[in-house]
Structures are given as structure tokens and as C-alpha cells.
C-alpha positions as CSV (number, residue, x, y, z in Angstrom):
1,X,-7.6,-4.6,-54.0
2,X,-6.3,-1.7,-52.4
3,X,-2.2,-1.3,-51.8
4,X,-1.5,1.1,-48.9
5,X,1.9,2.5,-48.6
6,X,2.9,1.9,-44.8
7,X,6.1,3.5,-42.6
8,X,6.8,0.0,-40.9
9,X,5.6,-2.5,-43.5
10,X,5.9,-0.6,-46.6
11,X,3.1,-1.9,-49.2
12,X,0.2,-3.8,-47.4
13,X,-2.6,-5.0,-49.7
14,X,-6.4,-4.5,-48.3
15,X,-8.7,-6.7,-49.8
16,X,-12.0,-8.5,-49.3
17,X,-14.5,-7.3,-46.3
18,X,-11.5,-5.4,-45.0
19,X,-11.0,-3.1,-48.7
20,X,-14.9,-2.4,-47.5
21,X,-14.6,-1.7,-44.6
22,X,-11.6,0.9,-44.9
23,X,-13.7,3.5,-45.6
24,X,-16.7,3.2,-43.4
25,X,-16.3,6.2,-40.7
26,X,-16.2,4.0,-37.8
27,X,-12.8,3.1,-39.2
28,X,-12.0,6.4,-41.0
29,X,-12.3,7.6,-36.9
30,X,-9.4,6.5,-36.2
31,X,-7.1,8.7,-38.3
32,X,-8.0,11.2,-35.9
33,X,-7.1,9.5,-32.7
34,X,-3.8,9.3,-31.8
35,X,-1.7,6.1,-31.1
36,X,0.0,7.1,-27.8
37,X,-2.1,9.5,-26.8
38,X,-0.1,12.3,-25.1
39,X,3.1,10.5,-25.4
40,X,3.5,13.2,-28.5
41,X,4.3,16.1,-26.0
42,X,7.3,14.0,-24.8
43,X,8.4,12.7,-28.6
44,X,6.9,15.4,-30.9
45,X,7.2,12.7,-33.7
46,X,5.0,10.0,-32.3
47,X,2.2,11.5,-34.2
48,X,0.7,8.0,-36.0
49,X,-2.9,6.9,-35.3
50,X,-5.0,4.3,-34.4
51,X,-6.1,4.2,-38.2
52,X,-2.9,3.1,-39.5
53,X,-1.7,0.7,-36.5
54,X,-5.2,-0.7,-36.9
55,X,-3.6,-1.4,-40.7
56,X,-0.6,-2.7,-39.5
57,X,-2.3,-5.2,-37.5
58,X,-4.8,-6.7,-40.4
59,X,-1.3,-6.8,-42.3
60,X,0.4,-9.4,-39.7
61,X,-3.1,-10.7,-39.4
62,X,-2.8,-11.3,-42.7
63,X,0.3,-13.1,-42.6
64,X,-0.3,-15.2,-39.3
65,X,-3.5,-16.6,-41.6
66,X,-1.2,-17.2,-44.2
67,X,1.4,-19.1,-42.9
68,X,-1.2,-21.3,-40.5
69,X,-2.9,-22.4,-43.7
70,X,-6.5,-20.7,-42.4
71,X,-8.4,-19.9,-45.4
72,X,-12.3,-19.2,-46.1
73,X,-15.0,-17.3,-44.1
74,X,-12.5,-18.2,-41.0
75,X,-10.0,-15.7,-42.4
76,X,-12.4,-13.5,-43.5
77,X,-14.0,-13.1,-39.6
78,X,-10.1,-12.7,-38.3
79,X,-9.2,-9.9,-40.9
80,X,-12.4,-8.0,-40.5
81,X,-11.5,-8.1,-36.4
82,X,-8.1,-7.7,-36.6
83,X,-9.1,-4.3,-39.1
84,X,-11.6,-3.2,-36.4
85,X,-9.7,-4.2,-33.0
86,X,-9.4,-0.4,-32.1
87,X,-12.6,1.0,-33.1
88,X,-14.1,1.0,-29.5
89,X,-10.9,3.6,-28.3
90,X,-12.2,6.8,-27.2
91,X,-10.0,10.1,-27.9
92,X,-6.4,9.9,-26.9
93,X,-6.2,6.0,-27.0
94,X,-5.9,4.1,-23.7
95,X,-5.2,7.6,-21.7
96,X,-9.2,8.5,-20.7
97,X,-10.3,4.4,-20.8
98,X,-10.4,4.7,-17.2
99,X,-13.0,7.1,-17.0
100,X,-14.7,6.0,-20.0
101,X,-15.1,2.4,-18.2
102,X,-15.8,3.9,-14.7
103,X,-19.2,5.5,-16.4
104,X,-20.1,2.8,-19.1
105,X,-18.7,0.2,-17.6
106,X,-17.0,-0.9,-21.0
107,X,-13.3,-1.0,-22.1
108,X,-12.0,-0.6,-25.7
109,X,-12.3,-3.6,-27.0
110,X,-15.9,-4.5,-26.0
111,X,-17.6,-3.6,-29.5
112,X,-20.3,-5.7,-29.9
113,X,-23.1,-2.2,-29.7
114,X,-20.5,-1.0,-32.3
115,X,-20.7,-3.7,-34.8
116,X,-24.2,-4.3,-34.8
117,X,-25.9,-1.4,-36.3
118,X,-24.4,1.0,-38.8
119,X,-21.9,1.4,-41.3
120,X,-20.1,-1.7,-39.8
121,X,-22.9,-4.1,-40.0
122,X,-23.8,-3.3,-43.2
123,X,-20.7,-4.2,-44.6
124,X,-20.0,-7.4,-42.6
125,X,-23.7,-8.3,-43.8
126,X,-22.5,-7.9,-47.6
127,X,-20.0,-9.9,-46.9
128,X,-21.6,-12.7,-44.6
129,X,-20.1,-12.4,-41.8
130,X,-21.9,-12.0,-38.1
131,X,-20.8,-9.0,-36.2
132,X,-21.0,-10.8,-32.6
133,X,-18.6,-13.3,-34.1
134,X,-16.1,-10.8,-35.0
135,X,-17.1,-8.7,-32.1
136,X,-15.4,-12.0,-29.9
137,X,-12.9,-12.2,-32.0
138,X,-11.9,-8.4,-30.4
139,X,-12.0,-9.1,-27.2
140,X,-9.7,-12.4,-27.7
141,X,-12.3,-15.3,-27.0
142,X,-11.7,-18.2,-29.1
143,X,-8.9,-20.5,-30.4
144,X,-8.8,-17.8,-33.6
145,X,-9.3,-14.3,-31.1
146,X,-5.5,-15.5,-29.7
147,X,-4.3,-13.8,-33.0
148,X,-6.2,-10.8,-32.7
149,X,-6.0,-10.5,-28.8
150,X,-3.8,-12.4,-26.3
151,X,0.2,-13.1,-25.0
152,X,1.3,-13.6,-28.7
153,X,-0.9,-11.3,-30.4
154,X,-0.3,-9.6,-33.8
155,X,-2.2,-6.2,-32.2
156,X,1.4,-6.2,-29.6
157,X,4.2,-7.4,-32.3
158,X,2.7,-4.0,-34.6
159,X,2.4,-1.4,-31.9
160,X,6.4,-1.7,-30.4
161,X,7.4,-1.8,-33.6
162,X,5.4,1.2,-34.5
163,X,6.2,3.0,-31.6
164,X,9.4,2.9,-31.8
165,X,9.9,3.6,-35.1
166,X,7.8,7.4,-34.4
167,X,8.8,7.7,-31.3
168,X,13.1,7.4,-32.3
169,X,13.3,4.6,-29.4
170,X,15.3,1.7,-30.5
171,X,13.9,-0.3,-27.9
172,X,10.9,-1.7,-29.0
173,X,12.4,-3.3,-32.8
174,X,11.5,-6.7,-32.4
175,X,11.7,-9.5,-35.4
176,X,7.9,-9.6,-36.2
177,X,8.3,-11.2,-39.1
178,X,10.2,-14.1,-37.5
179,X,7.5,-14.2,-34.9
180,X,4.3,-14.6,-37.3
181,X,6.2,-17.3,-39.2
182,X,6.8,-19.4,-35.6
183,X,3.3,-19.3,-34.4
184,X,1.2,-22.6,-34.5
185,X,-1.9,-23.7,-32.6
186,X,-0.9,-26.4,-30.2
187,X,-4.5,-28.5,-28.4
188,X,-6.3,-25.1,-29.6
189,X,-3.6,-22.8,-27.7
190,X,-1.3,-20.7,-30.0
191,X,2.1,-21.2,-29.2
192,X,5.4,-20.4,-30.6
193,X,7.6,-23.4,-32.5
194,X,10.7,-25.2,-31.2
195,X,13.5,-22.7,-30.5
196,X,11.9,-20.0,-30.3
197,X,12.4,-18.9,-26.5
198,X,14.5,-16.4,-26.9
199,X,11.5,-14.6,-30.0
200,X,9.6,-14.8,-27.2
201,X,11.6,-13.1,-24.6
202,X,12.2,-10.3,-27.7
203,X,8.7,-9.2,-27.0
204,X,9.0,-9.5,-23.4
205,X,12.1,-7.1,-23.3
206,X,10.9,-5.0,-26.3
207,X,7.8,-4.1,-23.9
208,X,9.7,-3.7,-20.4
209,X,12.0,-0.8,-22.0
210,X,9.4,0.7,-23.7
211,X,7.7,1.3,-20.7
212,X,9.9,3.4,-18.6
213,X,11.5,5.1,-21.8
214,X,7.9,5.7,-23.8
215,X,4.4,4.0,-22.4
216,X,5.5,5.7,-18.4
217,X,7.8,8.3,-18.8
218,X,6.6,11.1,-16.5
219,X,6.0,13.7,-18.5
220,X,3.3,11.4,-20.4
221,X,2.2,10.5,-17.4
222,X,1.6,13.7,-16.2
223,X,-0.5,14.7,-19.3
224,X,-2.4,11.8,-19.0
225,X,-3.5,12.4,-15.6
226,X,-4.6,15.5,-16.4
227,X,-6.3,14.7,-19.3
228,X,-8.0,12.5,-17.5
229,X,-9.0,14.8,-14.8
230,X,-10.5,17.2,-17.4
231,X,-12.2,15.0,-19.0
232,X,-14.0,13.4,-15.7
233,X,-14.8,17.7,-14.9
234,X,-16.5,17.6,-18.6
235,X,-18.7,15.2,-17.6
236,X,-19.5,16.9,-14.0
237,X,-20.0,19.7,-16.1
238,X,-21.4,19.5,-19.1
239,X,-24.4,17.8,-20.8
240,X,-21.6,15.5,-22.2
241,X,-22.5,11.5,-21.4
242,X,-19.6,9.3,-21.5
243,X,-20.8,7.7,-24.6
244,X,-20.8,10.4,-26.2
245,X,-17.2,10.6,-25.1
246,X,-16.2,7.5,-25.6
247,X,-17.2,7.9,-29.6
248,X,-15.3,11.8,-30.0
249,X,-12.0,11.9,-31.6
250,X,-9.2,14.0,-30.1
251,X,-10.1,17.5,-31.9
252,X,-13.6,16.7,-30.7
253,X,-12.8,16.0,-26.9
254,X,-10.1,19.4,-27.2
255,X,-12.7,21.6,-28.4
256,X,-15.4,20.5,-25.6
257,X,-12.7,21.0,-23.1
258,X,-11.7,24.1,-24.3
259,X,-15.6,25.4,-24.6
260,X,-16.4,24.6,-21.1
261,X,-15.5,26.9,-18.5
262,X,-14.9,24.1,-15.9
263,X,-12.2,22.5,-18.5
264,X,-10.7,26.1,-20.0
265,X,-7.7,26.1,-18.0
266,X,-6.7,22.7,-18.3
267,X,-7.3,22.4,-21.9
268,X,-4.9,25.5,-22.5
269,X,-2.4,23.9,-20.8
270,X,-2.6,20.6,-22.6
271,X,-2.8,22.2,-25.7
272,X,0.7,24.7,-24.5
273,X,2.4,21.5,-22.8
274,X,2.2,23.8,-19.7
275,X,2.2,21.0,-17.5
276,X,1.8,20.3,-13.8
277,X,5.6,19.3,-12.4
278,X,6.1,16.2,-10.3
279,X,5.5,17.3,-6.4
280,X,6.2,13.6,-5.1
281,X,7.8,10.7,-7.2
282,X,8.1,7.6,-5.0
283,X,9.4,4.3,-4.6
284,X,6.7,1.1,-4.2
285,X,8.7,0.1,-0.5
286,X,8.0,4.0,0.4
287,X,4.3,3.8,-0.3
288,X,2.0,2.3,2.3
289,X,0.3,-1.1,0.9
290,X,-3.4,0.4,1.4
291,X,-2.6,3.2,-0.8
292,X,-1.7,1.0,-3.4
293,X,-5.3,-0.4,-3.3
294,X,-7.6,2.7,-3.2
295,X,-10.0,3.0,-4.9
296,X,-11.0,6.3,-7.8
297,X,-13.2,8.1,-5.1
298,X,-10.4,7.5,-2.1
299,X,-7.9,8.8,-4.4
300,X,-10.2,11.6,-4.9
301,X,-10.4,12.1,-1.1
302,X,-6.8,12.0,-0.4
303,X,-5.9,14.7,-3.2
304,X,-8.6,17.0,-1.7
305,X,-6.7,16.4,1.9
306,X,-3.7,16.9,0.3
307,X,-4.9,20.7,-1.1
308,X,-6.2,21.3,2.5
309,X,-3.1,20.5,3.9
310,X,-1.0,22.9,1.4
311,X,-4.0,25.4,1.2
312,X,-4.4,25.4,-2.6
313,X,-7.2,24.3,-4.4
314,X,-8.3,21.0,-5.4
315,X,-7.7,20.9,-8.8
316,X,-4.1,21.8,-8.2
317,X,-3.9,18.4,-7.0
318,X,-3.1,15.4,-8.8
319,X,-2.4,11.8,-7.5
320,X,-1.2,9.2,-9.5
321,X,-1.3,5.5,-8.6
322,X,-0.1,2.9,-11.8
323,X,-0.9,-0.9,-11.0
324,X,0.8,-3.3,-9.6
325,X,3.6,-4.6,-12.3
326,X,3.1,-6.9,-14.2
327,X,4.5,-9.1,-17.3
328,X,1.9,-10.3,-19.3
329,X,4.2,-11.2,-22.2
330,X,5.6,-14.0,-19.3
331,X,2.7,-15.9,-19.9
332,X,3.7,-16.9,-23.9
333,X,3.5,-20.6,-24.5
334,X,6.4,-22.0,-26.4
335,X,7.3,-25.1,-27.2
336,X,10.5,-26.5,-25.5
337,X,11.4,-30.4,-26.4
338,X,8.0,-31.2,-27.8
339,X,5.8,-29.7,-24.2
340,X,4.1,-26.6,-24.3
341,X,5.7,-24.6,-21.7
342,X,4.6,-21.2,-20.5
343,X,7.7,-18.8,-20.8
344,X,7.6,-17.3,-17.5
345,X,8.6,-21.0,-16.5
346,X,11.5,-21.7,-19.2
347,X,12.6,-17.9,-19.1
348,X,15.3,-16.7,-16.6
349,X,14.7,-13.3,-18.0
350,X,11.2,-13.3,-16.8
351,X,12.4,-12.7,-12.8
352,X,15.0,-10.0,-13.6
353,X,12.3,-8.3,-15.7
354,X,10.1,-8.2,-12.8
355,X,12.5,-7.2,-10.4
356,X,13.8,-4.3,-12.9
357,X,9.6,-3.3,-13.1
358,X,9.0,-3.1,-9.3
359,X,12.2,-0.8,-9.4
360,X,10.7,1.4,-11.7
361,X,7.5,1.4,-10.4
362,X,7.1,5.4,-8.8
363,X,4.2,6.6,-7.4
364,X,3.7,10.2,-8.7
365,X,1.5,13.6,-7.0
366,X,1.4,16.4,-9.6
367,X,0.9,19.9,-9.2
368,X,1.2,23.6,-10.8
369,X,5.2,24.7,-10.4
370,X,4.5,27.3,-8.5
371,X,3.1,25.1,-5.5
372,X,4.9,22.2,-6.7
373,X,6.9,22.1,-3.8
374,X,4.2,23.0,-0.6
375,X,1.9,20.4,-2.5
376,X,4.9,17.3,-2.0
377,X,5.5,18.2,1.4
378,X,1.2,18.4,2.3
379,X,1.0,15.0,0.1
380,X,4.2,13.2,2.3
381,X,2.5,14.0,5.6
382,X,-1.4,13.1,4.3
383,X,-0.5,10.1,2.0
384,X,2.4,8.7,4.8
385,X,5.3,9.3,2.5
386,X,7.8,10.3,5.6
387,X,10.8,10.2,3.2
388,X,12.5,13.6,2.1
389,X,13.4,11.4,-0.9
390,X,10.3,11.0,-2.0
391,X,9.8,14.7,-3.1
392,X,10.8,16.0,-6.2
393,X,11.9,20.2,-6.3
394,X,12.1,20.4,-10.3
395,X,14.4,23.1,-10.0
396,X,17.2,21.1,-8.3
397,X,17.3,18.1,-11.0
398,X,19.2,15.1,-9.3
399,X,17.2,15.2,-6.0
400,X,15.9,12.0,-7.4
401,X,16.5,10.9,-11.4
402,X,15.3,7.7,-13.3
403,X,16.3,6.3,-16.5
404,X,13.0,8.3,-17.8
405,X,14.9,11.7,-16.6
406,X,16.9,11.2,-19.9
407,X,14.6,10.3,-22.8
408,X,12.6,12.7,-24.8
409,X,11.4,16.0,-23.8
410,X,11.2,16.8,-19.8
């Protein structure tokens, strides 16, 4: 048995197939990619890792087991899964998954290639257990794979309280603890117990002032983007593939942008937070409906319109559509007078919070500072943004401020 000293749940003790598989690289990986990805040039603290949220969630994992009386090779499959949930991130965490996806057609938690060969395999094979088992497990399908991946997951109740806790934001403190003991599997579905509505709506609030204050604020959002855009020039550029990608950590994928002369310019600025400035931030009501529903290579279309129109070049243009809100936390099933009830039915709370999301929700065109302000006047007229107040001059703060305007660094 190993004990691990932890920031958010002090001493957790790894043992079994998961003390074995600690110290396989695939997992050892993840000490070198970042939890929130770029989020760290907004709260210089939120340093942590995928490696030790990946611990924190075997930990509750752990518990969950524990407390629903799951014992045996059952357990066994459900720690190993809940140990190796992350190992299919590429660098940065969730920020390049798009692009990683768009060329492999996989997201982050499809590791069934990962598990089946390797360091991985070998272990779960020492320890009888089958890799595409645990492989489902990952990707949430199954009565058990609700714990590792679904509305009341132990993956969610670890990473806001791990955020917060690095990032300073008091939002995101939720009673985890509380929230492992009330789970029970109700007809196969995991549910919370009798009187716990208001546990469940903890989570639901936990997340929706995270995300303005933390997961969106728009200076992470800005670095992502461009991140992003990098990293889809790396592959136009480079012999990289995206699988190759998709398996660096983030010193890897810094150093090929920096060594590739397509990628030099944005990879200094990543790496000196010189980052593009906000040339439009709008409202959803302000944004036509088939923007909203463009596709990657229409996006690309419109931002090379865009630099036409304001006569700089293409990669001085960045547009920046998030989905459609949504509350997935709504869907929790809790148990209210003996019925399973989903909690977007039983919570008030669950309306407001979508109201306060579609509020939120801004539409963002990024450029250098210098053409910050030619760029949101080009993207207004291409993109049909005829509102002055949709542009954003960040030299004259106030023109248009969120709650984001205040938390962390600009």
C-alpha cells in the first residue's frame, strides 16, 4: 500500500491494481499535463495536474465503493478506471480536444487503443482484469461507469473542489463527502438518497459559478483559442499527426510550437501571456442563429473575411463560438418521496441557472491590440453584429464589463 499526501483530501491510500498502476508512464504522463489548461495565465496558482486529480478521483472512487458495499474484481475494474479516466487527455487538458477529435475522430475518454497494449495491459493482465472492460467503464457505460462518468460522477465532485482550492475561487467547495455517502443505485440508475435535493443542486451551483469566474473567463478563453489555432498550424505544418499530438504532454506540444516557424510567434506569446485582446464580445440575442451553428471550416471562412475586411492577416484573426448552454448537472436523479425524480424537474434552481447561463453566454473575436479595434468593427459588419455594443476597445474598460471583468488576472 502506498499513502499519498494530497492538497484536497490529505492522506489517500493506493492499493491493489491501482498501487501498480501508479507508476506505469501512461499514468506518470499526467504530471505533466495541466489540469485547466491555460486557465494558469489567469490564476498563476492553478498549477495542479491531471496526475493528481486523476488521484483524487480513485480516492472518492474508493469511497463511493465503500459505502455501496461493492467489493471484489467489481471494485477492482472501477478503481483501475476511475485511476486511468484521464489518460486519453492530450497536452493542455480539454483546451486542444477539439482539434485532437476533428483529426482522430476520438475524444478523451475513448481509451480502449490505450489500454490494450503496453504498460497498461500488462498490469491490468497481472491483475486479471480486461482492459475493454475498464476501457467502458471510462467512457461511462454501465450500471458501475455512472461512478466513474455521468451526472453524479466522482470525476465532477473532485475537479470543483480541486479547482477551486488552486485556483483561490470559493465557488466551486461543495460537500463531496456528504455526496459519496448519499449515492445508491436505484433499478440500475445511481441516484442520490431521500433529502438530498439541495446536495444535488450544490453541484449544480458549484459548476455554473465556476464557469464564468474560472472554466470561461476570457482571458482563458482567449489562450485557449489560440492554443488551439497553433496547434491546428502544427499540424498543417509539420510532420506532426494528431496522434502523435494527442499522446505529448504540455513541454512536448510547447517545444514543437516553438521549433516550427509556422507556430514561433504564437508559441512566444503563449509562453509571455502576450495575448490577443477581445475585438468583439457579444451577447447570444446579438448573434445571428446561423452563426451559432457553423461549422470549424465556416468559422474558418468567416475569420479570413473578417482579415479582408480590416486588411490584416489571417492569423490575426480569431473567432470564438462556445456551445449552446447547457446544465448537465440538471439531469441528477434524486430520490423525492420514494420516486426517482430527475432534478431539473424537482429543482427551481435549475431554470434560474439556465437563464443566468444564456446571460453569460458572449460570443468572442480576438485579435493583436494593435488592430484590436479595426478587427471588431470588420468582424460587426462580416459576422452581422450591427451593435456598437458589441465591440470591446480594451483601452476604455466599462464599454462592456461581466462578472469575469473582475476575477483573476485580465
Amino acid at each position: 500500500m502506498k499513502s499519498i499526501k494530497d492538497s484536497v483530501h490529505d492522506h489517500i491510500e493506493v492499493t491493489g491494481v491501482a498501487q501498480d498502476l501508479v507508476d506505469t508512464p501512461t499514468v506518470q504522463r499526467l504530471r505533466h499535463v495541466r489540469q485547466l489548461g491555460t486557465v494558469t495565465l489567469v490564476y498563476p496558482s492553478a498549477n495542479h495536474t491531471r496526475f493528481e486529480h486523476s488521484l483524487g478521483v480513485y480516492h472518492l472512487a474508493n469511497e463511493a465503493l465503500g459505502h455501496l458495499g461493492i467489493e471484489g474484481q467489481q471494485a477492482e475494474r472501477v478503481r483501475a478506471a476511475a485511476l486511468l479516466h484521464d489518460v486519453g487527455h492530450a497536452p493542455f487538458s480539454h483546451n486542444i480536444e477539439d482539434v485532437v477529435h476533428r483529426h482522430t475522430g476520438k475524444w478523451h475518454d475513448d481509451v480502449h487503443e490505450l489500454l490494450e497494449k503496453g504498460d497498461v495491459a500488462r498490469v491490468l493482465a497481472d491483475h486479471g482484469l480486461n482492459p475493454d472492460q475498464i476501457a467502458d467503464l471510462v467512457a461511462g457505460d454501465g450500471k458501475l461507469g455512472q461512478l466513474v462518468s455521468g451526472e453524479l460522477d466522482v470525476d465532477r465532485m473532485d475537479y470543483l473542489v480541486r479547482d477551486a482550492h488552486h485556483t483561490g475561487v470559493p465557488y466551486g467547495t461543495i460537500d463531496h463527502e456528504r455526496l459519496v455517502r448519499a449515492l445508491q443505485f436505484v433499478d440500475g440508475k445511481l441516484v442520490l438518497q431521500e433529502g438530498n435535493v439541495q446536495t444535488a443542486e450544490s453541484l449544480l451551483v458549484a459548476r455554473a459559478l465556476m464557469t464564468p469566474t474560472v472554466y470561461g473567463h476570457h482571458t482563458a478563453r482567449i489562450s485557449k483559442t489560440m492554443l488551439r489555432r497553433a496547434s491546428e498550424r502544427l499540424l498543417e505544418a509539420s510532420d506532426a499527426s494528431a496522434e502523435e499530438l494527442r499522446r505529448m504532454d504540455d513541454h512536448d506540444l510547447i517545444v514543437s510550437l516553438r521549433t516550427c516557424g509556422e507556430t514561433q510567434e504564437m508559441a512566444r506569446r503563449l509562453t509571455y501571456r502576450d495575448l490577443y485582446k477581445r475585438a468583439v464580445w457579444a451577447e447570444m440575442p446579438d448573434v445571428p442563429e446561423a452563426l451559432l451553428e457553423r461549422d470549424h471550416e465556416g468559422i474558418r471562412e468567416d475569420e479570413r473575411a473578417i482579415a479582408d475586411e480590416a486588411e490584416v492577416d489571417p492569423s490575426e484573426v480569431i473567432i470564438d463560438v462556445p456551445g449552446k448552454p447547457e446544465i448537465k448537472e440538471s439531469t441528477s436523479r434524486v430520490l423525492v418521496n420514494g420516486d426517482v425524480r430527475p432534478l431539473g424537474d424537482q429543482s427551481t434552481l435549475v431554470g434560474a441557472l439556465r437563464a443566468v447561463q444564456h446571460d453569460q453566454w458572449r460570443l468572442g473575436v480576438y485579435a493583436p491590440a494593435a488592430v484590436s479595434e479595426r478587427v471588431g468593427h470588420a468582424a460587426s459588419r462580416v459576422l452581422g453584429l450591427d451593435i456598437d455594443g458589441a465591440l470591446v476597445n480594451e483601452t476604455r474598460p466599462g464599454l462592456h464589463t461581466t462578472l469575469d471583468d473582475f476575477q483573476g488576472e485580465p
